[in-house]
N, C-alpha and C positions, 0 to 999 in steps of 0.2 A: 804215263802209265794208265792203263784203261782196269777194266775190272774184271777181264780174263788173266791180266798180268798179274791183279794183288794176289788174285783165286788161287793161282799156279805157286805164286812166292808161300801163299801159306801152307801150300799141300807140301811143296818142298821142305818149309819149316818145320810139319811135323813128321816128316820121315825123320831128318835129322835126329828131331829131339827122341824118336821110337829108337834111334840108331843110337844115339849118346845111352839112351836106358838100357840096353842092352850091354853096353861094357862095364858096366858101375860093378862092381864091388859085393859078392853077396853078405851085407854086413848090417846092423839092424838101422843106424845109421841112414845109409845109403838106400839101402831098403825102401825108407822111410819119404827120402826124398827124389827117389825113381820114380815111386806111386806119384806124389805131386805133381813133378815135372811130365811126367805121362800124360797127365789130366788136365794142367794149364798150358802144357804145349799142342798140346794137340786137338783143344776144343775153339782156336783162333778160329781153324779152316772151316771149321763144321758150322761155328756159328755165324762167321760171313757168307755160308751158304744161306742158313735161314735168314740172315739179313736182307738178301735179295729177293727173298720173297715176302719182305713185310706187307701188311697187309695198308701199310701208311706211312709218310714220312715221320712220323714221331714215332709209330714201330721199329721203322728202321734206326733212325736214329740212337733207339735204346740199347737195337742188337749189334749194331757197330760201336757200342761203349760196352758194350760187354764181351767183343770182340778184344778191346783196347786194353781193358780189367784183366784180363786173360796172359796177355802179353807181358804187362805189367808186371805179373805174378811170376812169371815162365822168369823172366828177368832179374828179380828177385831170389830166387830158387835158384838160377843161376849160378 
């Protein structure tokens, strides 16, 4: 896997998860945990964008664990 393939896996990730939010339930509940998973699902891609452009390896390093935190959460939520 190179690093147009993760890019591409996480943009796909977050359609899904915009697409999973969108059938949920309008209920306070669900509501609740839309707004979540909206926002850890879909801040993977965005922030392995600015990972690539760190300004250093311990930049990056930091933004690909906050890439990981993310996931983590989406998973969680899940």
């Amino acid at each position: 896997m190179n690093k147009h393939d993760l890019e591409e896996r996480l943009i796909n990730f977050s359609v899904l998860i915009v697409q999973l939010v969108e059938t949920m339930p309008e209920r306070k509940a669900a509501n609740h945990l839309a707004g979540q998973l909206l926002r850890s699902g879909t801040s993977p891609a965005l922030n392995y964008g600015e990972a690539q452009s760190g300004e250093s390896r311990k930049d990056f390093i930091h933004k690909i664990s906050i890439v990981l935190k993310e996931l983590r959460e989406t998973h969680i939520c899940l």
